[in-house]
Backbone as XML, in Angstrom:
<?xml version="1.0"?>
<chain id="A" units="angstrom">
  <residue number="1" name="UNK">
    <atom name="N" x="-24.183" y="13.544" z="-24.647"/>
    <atom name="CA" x="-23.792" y="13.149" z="-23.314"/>
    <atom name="C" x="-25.020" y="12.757" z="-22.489"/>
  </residue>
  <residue number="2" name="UNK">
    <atom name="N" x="-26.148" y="12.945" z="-22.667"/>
    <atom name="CA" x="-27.400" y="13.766" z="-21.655"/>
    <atom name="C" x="-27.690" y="12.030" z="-22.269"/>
  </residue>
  <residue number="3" name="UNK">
    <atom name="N" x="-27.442" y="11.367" z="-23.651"/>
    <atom name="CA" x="-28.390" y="9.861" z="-23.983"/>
    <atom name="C" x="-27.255" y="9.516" z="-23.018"/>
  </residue>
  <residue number="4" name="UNK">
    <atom name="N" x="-25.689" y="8.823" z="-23.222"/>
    <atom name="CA" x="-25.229" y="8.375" z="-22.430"/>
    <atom name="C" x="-25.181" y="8.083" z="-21.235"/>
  </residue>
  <residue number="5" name="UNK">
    <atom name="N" x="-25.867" y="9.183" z="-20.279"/>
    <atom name="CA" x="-26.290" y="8.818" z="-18.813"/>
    <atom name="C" x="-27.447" y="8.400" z="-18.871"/>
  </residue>
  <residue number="6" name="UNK">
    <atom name="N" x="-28.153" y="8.144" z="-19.797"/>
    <atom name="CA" x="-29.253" y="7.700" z="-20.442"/>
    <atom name="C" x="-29.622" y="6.122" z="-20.224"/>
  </residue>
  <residue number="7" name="UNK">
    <atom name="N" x="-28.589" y="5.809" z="-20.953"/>
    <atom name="CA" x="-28.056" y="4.396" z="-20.978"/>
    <atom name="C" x="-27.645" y="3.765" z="-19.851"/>
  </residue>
  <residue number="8" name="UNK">
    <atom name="N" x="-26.705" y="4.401" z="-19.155"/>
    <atom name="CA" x="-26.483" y="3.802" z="-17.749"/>
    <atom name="C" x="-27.073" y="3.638" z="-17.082"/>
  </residue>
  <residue number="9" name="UNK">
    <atom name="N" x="-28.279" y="4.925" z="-16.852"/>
    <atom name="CA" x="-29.610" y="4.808" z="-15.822"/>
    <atom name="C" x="-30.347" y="3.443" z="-16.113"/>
  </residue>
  <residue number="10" name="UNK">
    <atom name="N" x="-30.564" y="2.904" z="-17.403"/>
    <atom name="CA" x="-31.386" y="1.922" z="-17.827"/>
    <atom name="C" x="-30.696" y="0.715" z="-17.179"/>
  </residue>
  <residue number="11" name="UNK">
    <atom name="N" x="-29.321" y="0.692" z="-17.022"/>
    <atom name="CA" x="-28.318" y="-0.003" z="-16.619"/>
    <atom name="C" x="-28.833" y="-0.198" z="-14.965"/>
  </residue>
  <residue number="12" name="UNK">
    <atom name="N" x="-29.184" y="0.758" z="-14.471"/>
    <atom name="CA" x="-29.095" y="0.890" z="-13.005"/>
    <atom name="C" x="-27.899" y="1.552" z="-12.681"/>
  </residue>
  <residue number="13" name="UNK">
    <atom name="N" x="-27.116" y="1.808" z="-13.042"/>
    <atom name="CA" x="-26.293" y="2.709" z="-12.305"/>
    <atom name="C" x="-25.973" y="4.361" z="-12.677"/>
  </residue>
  <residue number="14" name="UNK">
    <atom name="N" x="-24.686" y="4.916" z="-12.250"/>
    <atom name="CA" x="-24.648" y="6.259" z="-13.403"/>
    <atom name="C" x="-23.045" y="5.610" z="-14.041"/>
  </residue>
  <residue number="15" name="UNK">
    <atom name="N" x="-22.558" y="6.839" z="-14.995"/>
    <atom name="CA" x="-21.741" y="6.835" z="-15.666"/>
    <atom name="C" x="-20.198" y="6.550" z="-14.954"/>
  </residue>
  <residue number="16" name="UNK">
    <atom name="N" x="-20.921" y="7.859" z="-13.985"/>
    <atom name="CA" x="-19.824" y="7.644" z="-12.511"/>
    <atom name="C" x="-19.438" y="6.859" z="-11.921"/>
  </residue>
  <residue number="17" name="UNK">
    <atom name="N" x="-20.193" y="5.825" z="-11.512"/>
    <atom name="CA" x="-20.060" y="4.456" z="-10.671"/>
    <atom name="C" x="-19.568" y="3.603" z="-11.411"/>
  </residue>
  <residue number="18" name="UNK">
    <atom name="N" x="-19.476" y="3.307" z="-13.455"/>
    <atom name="CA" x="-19.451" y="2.671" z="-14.280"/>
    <atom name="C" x="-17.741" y="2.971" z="-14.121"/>
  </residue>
  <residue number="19" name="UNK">
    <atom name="N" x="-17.371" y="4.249" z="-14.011"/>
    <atom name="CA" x="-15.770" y="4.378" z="-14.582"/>
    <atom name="C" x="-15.231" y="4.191" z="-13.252"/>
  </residue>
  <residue number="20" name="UNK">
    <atom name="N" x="-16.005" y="4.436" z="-11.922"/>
    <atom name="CA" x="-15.098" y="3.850" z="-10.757"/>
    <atom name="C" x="-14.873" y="2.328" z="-10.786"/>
  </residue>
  <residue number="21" name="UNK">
    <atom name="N" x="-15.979" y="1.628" z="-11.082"/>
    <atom name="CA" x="-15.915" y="0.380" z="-11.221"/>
    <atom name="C" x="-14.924" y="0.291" z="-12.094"/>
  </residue>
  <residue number="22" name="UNK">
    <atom name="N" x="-14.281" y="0.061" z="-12.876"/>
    <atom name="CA" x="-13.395" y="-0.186" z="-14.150"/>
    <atom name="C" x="-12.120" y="0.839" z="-13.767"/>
  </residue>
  <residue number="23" name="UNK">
    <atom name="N" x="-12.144" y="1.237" z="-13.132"/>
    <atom name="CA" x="-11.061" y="2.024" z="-12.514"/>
    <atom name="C" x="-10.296" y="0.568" z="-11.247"/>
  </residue>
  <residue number="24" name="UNK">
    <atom name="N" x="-11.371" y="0.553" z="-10.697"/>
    <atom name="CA" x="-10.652" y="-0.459" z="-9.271"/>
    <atom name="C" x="-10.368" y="-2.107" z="-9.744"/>
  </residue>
  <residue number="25" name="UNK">
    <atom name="N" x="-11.037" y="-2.307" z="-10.728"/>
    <atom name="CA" x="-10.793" y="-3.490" z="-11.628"/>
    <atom name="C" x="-9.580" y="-3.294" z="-11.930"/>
  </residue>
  <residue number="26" name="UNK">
    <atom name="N" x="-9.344" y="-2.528" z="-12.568"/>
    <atom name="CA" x="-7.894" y="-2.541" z="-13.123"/>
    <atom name="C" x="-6.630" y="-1.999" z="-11.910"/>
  </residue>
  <residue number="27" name="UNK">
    <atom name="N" x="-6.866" y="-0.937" z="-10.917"/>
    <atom name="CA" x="-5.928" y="-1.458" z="-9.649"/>
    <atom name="C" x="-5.845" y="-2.643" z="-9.400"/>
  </residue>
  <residue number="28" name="UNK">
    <atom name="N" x="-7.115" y="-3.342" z="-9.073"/>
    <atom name="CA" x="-6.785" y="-4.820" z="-8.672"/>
    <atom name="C" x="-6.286" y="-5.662" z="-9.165"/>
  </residue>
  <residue number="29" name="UNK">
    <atom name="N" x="-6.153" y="-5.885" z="-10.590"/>
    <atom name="CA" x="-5.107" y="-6.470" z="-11.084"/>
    <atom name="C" x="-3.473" y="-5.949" z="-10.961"/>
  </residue>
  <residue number="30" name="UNK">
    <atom name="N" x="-3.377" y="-4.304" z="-11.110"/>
    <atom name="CA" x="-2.196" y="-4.458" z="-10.890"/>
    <atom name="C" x="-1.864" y="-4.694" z="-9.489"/>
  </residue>
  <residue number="31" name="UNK">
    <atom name="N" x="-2.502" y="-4.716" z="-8.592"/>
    <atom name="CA" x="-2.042" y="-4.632" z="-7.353"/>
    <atom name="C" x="-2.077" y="-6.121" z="-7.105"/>
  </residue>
  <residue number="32" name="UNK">
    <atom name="N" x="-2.640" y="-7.385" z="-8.087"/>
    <atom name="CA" x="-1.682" y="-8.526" z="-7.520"/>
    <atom name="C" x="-1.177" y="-9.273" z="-8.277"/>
  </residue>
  <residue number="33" name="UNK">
    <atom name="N" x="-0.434" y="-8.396" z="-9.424"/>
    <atom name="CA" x="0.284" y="-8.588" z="-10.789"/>
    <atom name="C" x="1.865" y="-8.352" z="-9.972"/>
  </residue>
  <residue number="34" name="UNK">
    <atom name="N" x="2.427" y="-9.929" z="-10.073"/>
    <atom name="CA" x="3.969" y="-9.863" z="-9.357"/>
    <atom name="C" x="5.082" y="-9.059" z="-10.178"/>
  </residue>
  <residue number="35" name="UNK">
    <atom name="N" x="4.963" y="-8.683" z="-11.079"/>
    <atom name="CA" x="5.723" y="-8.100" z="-11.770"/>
    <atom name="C" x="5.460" y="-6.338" z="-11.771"/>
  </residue>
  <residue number="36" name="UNK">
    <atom name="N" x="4.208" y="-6.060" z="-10.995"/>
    <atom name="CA" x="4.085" y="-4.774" z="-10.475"/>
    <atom name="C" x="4.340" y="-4.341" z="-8.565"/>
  </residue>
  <residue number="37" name="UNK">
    <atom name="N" x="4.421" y="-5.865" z="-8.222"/>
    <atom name="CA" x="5.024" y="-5.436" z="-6.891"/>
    <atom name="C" x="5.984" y="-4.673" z="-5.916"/>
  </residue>
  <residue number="38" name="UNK">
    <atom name="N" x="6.498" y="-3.673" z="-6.936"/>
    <atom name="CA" x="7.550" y="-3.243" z="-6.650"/>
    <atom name="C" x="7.218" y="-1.704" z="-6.585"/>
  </residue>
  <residue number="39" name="UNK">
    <atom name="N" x="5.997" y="-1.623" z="-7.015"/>
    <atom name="CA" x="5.329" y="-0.259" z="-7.137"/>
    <atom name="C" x="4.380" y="0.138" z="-6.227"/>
  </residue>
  <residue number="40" name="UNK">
    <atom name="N" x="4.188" y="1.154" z="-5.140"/>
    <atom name="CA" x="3.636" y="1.092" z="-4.225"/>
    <atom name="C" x="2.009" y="1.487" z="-4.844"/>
  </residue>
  <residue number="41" name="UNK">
    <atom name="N" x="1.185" y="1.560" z="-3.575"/>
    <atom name="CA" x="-0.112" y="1.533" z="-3.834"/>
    <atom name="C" x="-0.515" y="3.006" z="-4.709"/>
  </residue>
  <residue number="42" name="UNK">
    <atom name="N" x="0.297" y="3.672" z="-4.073"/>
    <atom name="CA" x="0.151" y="5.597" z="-3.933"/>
    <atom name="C" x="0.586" y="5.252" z="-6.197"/>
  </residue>
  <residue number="43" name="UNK">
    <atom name="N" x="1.295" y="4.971" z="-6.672"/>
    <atom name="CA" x="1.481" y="4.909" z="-7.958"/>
    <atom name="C" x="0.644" y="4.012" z="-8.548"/>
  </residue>
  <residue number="44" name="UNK">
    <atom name="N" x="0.404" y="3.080" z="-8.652"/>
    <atom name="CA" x="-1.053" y="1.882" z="-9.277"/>
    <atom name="C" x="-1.942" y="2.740" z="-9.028"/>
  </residue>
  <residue number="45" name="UNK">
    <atom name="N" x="-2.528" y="3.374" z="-7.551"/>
    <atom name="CA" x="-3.722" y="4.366" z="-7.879"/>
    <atom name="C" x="-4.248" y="5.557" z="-8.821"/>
  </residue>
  <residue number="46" name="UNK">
    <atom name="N" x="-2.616" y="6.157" z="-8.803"/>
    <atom name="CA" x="-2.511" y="7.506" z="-9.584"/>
    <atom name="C" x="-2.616" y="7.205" z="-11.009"/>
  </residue>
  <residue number="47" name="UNK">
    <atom name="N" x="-1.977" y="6.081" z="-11.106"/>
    <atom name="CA" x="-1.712" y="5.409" z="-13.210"/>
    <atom name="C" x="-3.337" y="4.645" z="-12.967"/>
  </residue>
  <residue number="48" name="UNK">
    <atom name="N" x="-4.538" y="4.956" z="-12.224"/>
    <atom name="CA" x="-5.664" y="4.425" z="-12.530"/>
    <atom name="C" x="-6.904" y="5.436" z="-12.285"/>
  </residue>
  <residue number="49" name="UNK">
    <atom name="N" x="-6.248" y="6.874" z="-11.984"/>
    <atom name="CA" x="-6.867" y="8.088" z="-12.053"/>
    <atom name="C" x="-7.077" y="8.404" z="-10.662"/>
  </residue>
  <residue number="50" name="UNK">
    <atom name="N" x="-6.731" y="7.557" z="-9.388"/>
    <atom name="CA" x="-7.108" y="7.643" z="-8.404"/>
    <atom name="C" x="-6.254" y="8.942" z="-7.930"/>
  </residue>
  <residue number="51" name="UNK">
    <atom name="N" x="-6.470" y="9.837" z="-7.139"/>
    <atom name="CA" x="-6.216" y="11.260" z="-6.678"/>
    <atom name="C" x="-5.125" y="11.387" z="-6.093"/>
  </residue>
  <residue number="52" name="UNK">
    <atom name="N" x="-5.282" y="10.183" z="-4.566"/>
    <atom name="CA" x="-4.423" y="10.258" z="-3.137"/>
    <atom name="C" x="-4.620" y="8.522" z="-3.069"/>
  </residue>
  <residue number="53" name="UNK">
    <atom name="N" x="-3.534" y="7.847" z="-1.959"/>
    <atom name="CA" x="-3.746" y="6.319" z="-1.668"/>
    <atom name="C" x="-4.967" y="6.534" z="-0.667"/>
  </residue>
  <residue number="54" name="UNK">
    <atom name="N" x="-5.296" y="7.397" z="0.076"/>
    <atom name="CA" x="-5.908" y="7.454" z="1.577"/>
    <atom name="C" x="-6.836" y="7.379" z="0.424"/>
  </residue>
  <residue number="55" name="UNK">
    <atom name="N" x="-7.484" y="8.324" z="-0.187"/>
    <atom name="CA" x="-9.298" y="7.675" z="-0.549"/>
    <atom name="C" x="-9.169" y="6.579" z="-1.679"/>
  </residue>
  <residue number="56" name="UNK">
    <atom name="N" x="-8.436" y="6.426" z="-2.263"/>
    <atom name="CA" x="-7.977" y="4.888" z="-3.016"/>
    <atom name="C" x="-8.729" y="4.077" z="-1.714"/>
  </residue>
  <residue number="57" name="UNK">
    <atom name="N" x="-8.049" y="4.028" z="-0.616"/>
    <atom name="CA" x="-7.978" y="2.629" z="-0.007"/>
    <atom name="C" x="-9.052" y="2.895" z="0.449"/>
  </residue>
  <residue number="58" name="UNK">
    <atom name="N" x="-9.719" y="4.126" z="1.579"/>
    <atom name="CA" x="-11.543" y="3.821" z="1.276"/>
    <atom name="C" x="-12.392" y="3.427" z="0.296"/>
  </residue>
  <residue number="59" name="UNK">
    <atom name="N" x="-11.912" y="4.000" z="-0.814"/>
    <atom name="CA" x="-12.691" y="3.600" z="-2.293"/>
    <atom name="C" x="-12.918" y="1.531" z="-1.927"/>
  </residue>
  <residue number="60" name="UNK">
    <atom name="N" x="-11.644" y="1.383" z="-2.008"/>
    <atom name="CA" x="-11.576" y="0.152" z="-2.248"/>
    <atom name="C" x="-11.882" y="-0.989" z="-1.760"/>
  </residue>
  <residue number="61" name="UNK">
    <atom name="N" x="-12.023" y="-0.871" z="-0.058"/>
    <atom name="CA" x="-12.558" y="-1.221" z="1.523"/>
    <atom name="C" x="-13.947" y="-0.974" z="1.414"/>
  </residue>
  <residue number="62" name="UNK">
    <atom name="N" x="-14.301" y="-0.128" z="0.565"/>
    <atom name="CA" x="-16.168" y="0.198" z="0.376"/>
    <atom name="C" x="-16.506" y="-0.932" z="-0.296"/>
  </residue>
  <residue number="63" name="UNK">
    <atom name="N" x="-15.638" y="-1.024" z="-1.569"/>
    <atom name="CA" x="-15.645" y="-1.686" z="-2.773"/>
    <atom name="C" x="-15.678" y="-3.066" z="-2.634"/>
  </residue>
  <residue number="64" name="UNK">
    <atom name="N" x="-14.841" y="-3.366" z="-1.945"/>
    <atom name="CA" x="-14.166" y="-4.962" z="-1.586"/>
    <atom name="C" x="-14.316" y="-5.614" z="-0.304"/>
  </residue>
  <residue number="65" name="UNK">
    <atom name="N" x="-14.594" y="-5.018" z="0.526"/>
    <atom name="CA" x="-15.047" y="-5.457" z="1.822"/>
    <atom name="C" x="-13.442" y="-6.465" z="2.475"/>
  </residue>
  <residue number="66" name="UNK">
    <atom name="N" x="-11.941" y="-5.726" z="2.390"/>
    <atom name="CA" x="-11.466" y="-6.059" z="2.737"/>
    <atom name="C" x="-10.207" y="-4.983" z="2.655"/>
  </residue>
  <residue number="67" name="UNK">
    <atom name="N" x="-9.366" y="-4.926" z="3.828"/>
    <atom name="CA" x="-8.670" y="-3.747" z="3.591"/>
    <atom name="C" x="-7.485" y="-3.897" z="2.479"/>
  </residue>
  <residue number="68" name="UNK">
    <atom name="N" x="-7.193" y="-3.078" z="1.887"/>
    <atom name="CA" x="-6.305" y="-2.597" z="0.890"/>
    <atom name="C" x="-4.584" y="-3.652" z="0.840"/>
  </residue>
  <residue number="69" name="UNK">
    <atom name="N" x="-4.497" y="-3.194" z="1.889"/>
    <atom name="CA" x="-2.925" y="-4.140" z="2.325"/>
    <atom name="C" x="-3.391" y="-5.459" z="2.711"/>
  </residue>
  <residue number="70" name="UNK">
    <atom name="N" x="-4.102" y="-6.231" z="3.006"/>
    <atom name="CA" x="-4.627" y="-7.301" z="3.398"/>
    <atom name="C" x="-4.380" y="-8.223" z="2.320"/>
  </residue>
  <residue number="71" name="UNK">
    <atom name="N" x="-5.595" y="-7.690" z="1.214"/>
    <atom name="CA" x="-5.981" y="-7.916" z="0.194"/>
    <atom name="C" x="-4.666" y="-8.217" z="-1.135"/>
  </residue>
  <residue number="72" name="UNK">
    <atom name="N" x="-3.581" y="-7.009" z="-1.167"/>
    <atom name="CA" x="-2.707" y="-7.368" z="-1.666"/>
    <atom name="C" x="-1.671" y="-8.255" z="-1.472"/>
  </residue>
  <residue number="73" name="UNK">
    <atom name="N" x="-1.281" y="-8.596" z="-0.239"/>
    <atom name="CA" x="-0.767" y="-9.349" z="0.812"/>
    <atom name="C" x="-0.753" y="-10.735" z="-0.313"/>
  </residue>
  <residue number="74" name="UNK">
    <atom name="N" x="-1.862" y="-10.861" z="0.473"/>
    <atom name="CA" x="-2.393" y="-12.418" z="0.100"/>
    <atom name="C" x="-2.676" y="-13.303" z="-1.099"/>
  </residue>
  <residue number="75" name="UNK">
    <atom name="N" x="-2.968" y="-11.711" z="-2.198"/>
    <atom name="CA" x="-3.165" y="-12.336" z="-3.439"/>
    <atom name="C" x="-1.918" y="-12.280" z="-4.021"/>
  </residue>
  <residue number="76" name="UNK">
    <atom name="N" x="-0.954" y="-11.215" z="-3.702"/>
    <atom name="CA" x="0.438" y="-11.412" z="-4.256"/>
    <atom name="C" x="0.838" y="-13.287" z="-3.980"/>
  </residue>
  <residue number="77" name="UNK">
    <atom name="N" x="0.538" y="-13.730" z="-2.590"/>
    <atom name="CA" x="1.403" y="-14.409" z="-2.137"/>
    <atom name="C" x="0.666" y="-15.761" z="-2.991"/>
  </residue>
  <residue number="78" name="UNK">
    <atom name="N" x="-0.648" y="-15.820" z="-2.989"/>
    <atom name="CA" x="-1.398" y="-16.816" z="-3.637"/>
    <atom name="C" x="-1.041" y="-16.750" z="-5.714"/>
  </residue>
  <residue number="79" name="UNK">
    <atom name="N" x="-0.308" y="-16.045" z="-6.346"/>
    <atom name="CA" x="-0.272" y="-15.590" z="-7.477"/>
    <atom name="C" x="1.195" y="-16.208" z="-7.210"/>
  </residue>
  <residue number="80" name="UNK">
    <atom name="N" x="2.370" y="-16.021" z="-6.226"/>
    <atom name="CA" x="3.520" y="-17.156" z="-6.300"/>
    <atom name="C" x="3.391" y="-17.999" z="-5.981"/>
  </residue>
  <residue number="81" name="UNK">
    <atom name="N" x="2.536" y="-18.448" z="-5.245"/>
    <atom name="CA" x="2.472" y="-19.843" z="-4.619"/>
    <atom name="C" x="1.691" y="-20.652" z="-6.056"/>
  </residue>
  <residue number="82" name="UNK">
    <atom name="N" x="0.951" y="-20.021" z="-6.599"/>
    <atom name="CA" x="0.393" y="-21.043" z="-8.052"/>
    <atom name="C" x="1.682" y="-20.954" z="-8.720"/>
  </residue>
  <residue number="83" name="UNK">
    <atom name="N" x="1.974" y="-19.816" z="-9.344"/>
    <atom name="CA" x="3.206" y="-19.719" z="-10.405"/>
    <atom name="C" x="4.326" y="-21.192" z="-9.852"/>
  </residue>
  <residue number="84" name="UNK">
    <atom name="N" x="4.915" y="-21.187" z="-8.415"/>
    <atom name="CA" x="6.129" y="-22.455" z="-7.907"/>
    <atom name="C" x="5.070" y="-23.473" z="-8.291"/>
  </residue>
  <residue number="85" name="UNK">
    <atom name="N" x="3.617" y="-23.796" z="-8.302"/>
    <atom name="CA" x="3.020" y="-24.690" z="-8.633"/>
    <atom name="C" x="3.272" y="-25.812" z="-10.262"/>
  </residue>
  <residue number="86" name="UNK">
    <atom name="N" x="2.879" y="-24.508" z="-10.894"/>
    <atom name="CA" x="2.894" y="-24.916" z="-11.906"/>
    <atom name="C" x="4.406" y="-25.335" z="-12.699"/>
  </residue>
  <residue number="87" name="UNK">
    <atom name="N" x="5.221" y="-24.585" z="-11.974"/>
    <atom name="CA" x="7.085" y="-24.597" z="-12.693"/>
    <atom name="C" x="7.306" y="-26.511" z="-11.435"/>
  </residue>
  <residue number="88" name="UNK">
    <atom name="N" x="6.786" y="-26.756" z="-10.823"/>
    <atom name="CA" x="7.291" y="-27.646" z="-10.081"/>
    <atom name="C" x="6.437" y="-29.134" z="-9.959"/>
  </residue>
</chain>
């Protein structure tokens, strides 16, 4: 374990920051995956190890520099607006 944080340090980061990162990657897809829209934030966080939505959405506002509902909003709406694109 002790080389593994080993490796990351060489990386610049820690191990920690490596699995948050790859943690919010993958919320963010489901959160503007239309076929998961039906699932609130509080469940996409939890199925991505996240605890509670309240530090999810700080996590993510740190992360992204845009708030949580904003962010899904828009990319949901930009993810149908291509999809009618392409069928039309």
């Amino acid at each position: 374990m002790r080389y593994l944080h080993h490796l990351f340090q060489y990386e610049g980061q820690s191990l920690g920051q490596y699995i948050r990162h790859q943690r919010l990657e993958r919320c963010r897809a489901d959160l503007t995956d239309p076929l998961l829209s039906n699932q609130s934030v509080a469940q996409i966080a939890a199925r991505c190890g996240f605890a509670d939505a309240a530090s999810f959405n700080r996590v993510f506002k740190t992360a992204y520099s845009v708030p949580l509902g904003d962010y899904r909003t828009s990319r949901l709406r930009d993810r149908v607006d291509d999809r009618r694109a392409l069928q039309g």
